[in-house]
Backbone bond lengths (Angstrom), bond angles and torsions (degrees), N, CA, C in turn:
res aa  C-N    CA-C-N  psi(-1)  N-CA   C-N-CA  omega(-1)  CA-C   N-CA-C  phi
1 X - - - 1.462 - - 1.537 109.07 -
2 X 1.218 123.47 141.10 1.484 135.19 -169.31 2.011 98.58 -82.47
3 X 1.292 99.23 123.22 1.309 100.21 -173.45 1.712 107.87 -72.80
4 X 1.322 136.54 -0.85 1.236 129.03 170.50 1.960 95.99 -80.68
5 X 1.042 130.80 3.50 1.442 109.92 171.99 1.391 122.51 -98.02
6 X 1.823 105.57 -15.68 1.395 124.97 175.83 1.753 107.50 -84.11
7 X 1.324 122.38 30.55 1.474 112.85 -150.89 1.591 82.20 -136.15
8 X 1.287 92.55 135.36 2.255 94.12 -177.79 1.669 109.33 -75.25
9 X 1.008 124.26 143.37 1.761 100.66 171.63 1.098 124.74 -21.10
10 X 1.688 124.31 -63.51 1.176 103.26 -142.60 1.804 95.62 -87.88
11 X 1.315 118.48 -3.93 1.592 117.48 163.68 1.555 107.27 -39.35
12 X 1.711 98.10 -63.63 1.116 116.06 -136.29 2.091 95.29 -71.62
13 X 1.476 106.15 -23.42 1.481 99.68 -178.61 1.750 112.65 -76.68
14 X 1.524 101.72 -18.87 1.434 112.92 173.54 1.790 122.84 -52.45
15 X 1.573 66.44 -43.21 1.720 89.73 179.11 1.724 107.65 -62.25
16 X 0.965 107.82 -69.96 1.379 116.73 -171.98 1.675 111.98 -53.64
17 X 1.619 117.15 -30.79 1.571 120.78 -176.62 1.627 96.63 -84.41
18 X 1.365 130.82 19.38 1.686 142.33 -166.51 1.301 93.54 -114.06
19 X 1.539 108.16 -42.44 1.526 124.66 -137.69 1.870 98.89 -47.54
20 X 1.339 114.04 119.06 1.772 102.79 159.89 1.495 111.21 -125.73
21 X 1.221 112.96 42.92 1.458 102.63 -173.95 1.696 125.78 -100.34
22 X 1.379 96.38 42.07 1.614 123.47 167.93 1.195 122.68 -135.25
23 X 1.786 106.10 8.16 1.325 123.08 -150.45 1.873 100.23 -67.75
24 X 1.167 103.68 -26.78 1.892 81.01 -179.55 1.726 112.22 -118.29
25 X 1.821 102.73 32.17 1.386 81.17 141.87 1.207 114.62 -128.87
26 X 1.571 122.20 30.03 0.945 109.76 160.00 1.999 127.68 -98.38
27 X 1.164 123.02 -177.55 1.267 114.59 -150.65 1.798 101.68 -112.92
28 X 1.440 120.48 13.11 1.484 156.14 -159.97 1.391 114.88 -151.58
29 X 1.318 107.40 144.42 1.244 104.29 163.80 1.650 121.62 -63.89
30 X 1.417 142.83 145.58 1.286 139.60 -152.23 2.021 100.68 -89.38
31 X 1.345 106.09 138.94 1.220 107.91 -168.71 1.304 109.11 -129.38
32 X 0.891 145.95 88.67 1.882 133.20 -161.22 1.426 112.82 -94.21
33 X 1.240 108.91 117.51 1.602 117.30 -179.63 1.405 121.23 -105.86
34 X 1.345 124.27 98.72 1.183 125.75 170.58 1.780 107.54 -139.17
35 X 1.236 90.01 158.17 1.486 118.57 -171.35 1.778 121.66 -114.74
36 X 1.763 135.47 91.76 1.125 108.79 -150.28 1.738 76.26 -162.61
37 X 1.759 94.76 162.76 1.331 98.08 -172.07 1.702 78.40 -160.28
38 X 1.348 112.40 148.39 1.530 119.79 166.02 2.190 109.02 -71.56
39 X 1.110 81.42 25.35 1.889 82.01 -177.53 1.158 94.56 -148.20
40 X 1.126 132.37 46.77 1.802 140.05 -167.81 1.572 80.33 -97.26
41 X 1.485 113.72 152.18 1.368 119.79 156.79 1.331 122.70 -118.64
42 X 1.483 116.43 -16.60 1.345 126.50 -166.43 1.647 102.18 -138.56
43 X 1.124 120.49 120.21 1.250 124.76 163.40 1.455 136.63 -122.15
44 X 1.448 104.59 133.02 1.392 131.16 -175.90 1.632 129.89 -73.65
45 X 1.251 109.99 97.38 1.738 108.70 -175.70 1.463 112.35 -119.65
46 X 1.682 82.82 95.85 1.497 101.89 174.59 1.343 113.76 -83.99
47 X 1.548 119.25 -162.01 1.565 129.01 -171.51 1.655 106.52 -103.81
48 X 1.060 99.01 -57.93 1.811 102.23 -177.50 1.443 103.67 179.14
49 X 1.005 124.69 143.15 1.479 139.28 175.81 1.712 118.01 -27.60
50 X 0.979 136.27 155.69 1.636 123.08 154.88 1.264 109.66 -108.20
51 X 1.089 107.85 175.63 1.501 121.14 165.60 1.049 116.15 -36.42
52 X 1.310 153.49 -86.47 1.552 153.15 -143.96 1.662 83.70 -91.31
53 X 1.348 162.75 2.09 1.337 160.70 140.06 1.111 106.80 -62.38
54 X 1.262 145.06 -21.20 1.333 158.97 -149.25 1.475 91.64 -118.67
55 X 1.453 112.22 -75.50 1.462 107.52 176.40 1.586 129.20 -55.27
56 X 1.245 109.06 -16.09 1.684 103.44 -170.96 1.753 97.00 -122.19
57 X 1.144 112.73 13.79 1.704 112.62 -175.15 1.619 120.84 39.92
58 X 1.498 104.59 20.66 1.748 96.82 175.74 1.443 108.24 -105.58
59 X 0.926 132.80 137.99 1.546 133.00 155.25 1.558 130.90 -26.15
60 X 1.154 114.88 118.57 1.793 110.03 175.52 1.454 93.80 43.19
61 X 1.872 124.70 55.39 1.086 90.78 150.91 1.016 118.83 -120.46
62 X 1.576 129.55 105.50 1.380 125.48 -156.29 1.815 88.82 -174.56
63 X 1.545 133.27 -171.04 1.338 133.55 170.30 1.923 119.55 -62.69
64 X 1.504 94.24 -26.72 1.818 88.04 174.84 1.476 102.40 -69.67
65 X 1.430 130.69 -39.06 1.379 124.36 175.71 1.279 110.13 -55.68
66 X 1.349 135.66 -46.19 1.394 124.73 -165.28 1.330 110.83 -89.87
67 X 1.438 118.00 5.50 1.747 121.41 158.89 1.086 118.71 -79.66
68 X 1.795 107.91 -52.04 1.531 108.67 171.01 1.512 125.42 -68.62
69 X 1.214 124.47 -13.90 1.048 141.78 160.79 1.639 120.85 -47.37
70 X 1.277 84.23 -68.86 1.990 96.46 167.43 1.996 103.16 -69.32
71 X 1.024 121.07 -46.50 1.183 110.06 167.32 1.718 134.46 -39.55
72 X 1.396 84.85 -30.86 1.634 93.81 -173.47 1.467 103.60 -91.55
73 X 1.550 105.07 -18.99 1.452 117.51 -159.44 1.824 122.41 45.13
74 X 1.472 89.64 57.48 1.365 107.40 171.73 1.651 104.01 -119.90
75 X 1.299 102.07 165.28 1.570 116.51 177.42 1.746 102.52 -92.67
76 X 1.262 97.09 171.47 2.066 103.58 179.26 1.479 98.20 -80.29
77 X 1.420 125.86 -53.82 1.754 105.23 175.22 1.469 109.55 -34.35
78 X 1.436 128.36 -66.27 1.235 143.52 -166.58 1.811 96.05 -43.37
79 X 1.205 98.18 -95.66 1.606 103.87 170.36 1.657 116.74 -1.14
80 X 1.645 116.77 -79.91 0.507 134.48 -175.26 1.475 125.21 -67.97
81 X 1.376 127.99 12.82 1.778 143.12 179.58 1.742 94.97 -98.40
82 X 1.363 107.54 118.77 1.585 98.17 -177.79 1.567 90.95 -93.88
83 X 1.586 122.65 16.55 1.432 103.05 170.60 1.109 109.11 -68.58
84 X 1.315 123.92 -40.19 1.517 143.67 159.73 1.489 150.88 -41.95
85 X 1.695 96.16 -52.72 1.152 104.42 -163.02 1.760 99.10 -143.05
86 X 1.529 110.56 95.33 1.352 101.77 158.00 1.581 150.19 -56.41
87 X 0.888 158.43 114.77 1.234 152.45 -142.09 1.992 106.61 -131.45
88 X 1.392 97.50 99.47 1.954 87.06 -164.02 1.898 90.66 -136.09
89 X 1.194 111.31 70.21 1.219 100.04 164.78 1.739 144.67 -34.18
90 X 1.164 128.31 -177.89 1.355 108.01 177.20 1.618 104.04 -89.71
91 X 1.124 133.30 -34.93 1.659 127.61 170.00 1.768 94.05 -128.30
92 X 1.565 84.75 134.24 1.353 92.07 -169.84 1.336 118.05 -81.77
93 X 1.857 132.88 -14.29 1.057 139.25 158.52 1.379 131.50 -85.38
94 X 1.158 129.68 163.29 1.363 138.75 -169.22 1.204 106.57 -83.85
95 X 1.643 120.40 113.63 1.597 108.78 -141.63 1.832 83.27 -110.11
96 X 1.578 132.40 24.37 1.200 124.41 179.17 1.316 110.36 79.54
97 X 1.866 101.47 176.42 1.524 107.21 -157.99 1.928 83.04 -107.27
98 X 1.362 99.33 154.71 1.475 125.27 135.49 1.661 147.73 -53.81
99 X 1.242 107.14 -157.66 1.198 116.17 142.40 1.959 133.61 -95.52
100 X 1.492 86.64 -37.52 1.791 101.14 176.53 1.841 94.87 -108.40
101 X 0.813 114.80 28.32 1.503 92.01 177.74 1.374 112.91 116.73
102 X 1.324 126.18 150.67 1.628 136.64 -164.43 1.452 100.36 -24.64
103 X 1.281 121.05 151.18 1.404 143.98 163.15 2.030 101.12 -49.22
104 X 1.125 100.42 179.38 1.219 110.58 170.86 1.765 123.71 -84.73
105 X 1.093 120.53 -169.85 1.776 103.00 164.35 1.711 114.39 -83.34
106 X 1.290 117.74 147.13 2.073 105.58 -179.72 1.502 96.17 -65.97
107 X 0.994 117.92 135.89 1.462 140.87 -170.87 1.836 98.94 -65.12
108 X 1.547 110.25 -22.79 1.715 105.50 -166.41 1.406 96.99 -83.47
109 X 1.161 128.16 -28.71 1.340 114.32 -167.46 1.368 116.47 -79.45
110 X 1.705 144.43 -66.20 1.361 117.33 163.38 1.815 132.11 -16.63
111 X 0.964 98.04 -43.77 1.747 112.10 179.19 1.726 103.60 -57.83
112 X 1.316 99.66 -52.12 1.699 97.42 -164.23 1.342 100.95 -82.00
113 X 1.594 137.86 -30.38 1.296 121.50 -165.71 1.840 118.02 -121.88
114 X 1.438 104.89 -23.31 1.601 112.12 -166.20 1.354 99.00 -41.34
115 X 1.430 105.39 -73.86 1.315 115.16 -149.28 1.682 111.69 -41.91
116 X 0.954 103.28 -63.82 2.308 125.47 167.67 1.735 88.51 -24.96
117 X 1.152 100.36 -78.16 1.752 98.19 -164.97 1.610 112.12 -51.81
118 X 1.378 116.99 -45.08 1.494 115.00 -166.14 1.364 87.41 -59.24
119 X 1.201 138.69 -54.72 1.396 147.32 -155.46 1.812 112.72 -53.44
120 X 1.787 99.20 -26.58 1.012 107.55 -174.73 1.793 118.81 -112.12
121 X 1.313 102.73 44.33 1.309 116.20 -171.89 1.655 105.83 -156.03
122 X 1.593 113.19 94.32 1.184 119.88 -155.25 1.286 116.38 -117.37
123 X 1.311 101.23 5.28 1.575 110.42 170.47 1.545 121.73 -125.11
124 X 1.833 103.51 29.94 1.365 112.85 161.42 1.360 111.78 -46.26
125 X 1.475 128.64 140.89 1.338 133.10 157.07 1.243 100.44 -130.14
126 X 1.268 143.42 -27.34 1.785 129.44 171.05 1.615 102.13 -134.74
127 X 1.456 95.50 134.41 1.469 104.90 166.42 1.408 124.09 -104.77
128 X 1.369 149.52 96.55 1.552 156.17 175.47 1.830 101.58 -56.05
129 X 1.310 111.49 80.73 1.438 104.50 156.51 1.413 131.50 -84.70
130 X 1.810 106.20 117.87 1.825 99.14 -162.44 2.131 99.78 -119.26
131 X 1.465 73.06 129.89 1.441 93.56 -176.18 1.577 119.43 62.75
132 X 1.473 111.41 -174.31 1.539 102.35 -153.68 1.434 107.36 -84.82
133 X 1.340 142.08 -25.07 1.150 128.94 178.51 2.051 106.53 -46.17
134 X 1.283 82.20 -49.61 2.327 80.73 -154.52 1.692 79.70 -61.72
135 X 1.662 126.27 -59.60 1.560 103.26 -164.50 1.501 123.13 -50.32
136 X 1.322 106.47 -22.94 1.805 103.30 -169.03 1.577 97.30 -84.82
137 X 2.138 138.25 -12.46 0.882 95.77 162.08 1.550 111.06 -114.99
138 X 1.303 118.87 27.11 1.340 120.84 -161.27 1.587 98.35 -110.67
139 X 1.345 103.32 -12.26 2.408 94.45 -164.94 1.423 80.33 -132.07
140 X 1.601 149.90 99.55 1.187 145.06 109.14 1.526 128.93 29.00
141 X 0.983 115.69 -50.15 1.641 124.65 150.72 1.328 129.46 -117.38
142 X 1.201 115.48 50.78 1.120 131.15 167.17 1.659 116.09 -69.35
143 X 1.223 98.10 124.90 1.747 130.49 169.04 1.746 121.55 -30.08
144 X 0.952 135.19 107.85 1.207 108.81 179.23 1.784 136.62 -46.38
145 X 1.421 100.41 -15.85 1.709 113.67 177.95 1.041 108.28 -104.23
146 X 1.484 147.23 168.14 1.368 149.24 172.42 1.181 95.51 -112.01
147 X 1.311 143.28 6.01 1.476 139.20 113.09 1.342 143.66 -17.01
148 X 0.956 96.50 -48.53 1.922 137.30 -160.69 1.394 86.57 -97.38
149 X 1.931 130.13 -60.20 1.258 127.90 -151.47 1.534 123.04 -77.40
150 X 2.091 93.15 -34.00 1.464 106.08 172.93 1.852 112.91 -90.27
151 X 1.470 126.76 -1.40 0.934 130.30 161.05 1.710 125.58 -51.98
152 X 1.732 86.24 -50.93 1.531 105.63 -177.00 1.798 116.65 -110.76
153 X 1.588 85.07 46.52 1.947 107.45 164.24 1.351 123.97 -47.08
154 X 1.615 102.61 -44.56 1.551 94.95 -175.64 1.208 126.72 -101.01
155 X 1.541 112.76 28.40 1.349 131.20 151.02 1.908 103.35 -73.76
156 X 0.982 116.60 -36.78 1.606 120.46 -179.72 1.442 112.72 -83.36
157 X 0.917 124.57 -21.49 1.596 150.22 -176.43 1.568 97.57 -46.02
158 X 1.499 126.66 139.19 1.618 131.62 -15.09 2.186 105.33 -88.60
159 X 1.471 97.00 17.76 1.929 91.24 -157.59 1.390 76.63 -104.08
160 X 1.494 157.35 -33.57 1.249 142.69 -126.26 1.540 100.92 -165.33
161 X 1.453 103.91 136.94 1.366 107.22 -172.30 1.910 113.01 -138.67
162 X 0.943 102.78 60.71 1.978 115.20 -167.72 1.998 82.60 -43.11
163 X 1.469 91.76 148.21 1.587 92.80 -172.36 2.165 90.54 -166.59
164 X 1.230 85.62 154.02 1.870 105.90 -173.49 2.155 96.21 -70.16
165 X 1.122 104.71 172.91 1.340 107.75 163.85 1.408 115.39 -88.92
166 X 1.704 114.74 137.08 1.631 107.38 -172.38 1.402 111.06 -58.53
167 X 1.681 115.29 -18.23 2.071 108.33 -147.78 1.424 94.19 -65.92
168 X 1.499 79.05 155.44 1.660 109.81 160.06 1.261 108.41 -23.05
169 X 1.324 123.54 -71.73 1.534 137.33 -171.88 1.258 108.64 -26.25
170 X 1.991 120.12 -36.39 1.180 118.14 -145.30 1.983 92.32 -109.52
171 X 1.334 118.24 18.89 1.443 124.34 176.07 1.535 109.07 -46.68
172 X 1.666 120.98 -30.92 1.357 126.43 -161.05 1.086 115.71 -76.37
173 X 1.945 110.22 -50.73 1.078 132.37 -178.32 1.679 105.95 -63.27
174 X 1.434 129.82 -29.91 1.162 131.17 -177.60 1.538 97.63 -77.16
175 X 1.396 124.26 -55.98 1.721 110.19 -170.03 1.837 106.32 -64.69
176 X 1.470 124.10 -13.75 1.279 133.28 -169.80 2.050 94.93 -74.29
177 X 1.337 89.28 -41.62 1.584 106.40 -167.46 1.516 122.57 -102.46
178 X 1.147 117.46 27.66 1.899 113.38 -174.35 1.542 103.21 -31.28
179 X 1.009 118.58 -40.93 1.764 124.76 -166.74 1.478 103.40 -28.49
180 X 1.558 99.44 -43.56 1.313 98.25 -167.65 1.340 126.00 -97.33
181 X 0.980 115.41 9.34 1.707 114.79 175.62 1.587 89.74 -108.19
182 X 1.422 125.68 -29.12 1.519 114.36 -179.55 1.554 111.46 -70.29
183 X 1.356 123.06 -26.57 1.157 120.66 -142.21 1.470 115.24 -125.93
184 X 1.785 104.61 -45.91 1.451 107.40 154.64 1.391 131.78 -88.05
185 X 1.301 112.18 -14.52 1.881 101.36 -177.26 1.169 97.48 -88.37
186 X 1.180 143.84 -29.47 1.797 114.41 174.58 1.449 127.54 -78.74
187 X 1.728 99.83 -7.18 1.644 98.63 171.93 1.975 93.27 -93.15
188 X 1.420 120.40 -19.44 1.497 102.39 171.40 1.342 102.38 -64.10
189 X 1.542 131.04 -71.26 1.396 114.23 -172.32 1.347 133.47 -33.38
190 X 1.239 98.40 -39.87 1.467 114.89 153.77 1.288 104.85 6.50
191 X 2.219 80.12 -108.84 1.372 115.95 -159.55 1.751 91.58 -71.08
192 X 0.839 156.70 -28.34 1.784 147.40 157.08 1.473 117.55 -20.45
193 X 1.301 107.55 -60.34 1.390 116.36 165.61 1.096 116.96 -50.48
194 X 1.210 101.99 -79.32 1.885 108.27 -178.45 1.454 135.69 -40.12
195 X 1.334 107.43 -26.84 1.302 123.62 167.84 1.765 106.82 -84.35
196 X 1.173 143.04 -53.63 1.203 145.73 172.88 1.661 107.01 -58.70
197 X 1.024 139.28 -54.13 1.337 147.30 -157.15 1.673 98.21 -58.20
């Protein structure tokens, strides 16, 4: 038996805010940021931390948070209540910069911890999958583009919501795509509300 199932929640988040087991390839000391409460209703699957997320240990807190934020059309208290709102990226540390922009998530960390935590969050009713890492391991037939994945949303519709990344970076893909700020963020607010209310 896998000893993360013998571990009580709040062990088991201890464990994971300990977690260094990417510790030398990353280029920082390892920092794991997640946000989670066994009464979470809505959960957040981001890519990996950024820089100033790394530095200030809060979640999305930087301009992709305050897109998805308005996206969800929630406030930062709100956001920020893990009675509410889980926040479990695909690598929970700030895996460093690139050439175009942050590294990817370290590939060891989903493996060693997702599964334990999802397991321990039982009153999910919507999941926010952002960008292609969480859809390729969160939707089973997932699309090769996150084009393709957030196109065909309401195949996931009302438990699962495949969705683009808010950053700046991704301004292009949004003027490429109106569809989706016309079409999916007011049925996300939607279901945001409805599930929180």
């Amino acid at each position: 038996m896998d000893f993360r199932t013998k571990l009580s929640f709040d062990e088991l988040v201890k464990q994971v805010r300990a977690c260094r087991i990417c510790a030398g390839a990353l280029p920082h000391e390892p920092r794991p940021v997640v946000q989670l409460s066994p009464s979470s209703r809505i959960l957040v699957v981001g890519q990996a931390p950024g820089r100033r997320v790394h530095e200030t240990g809060l979640p999305f807190n930087d301009p992709s948070g305050d897109r998805l934020r308005q996206w969800m059309g929630v406030s930062r208290e709100t956001f920020y209540d893990d009675q509410q709102l889980a926040i479990l990226p695909m690598g929970f540390c700030y895996p460093g910069t690139g050439k175009s922009g942050d590294l990817p998530p370290r590939p060891e960390c989903a493996p060693a911890w997702r599964q334990a935590l999802l397991e321990r969050l039982p009153e999910i009713r919507l999941t926010l999958l952002i960008g292609r890492y969480a859809h390729t391991w969160h939707i089973p037939d997932a699309r090769a583009s996150v084009t393709e994945n957030v196109q065909n949303w309401r195949q996931y519709w009302p438990a699962t919501i495949p969705m683009p990344h808010p950053s700046p970076r991704n301004n292009l893909w949004l003027r490429k795509n109106p569809w989706f700020e016309k079409s999916v963020i007011p049925a996300l607010q939607s279901r945001v509300a409805s599930v929180l209310a």
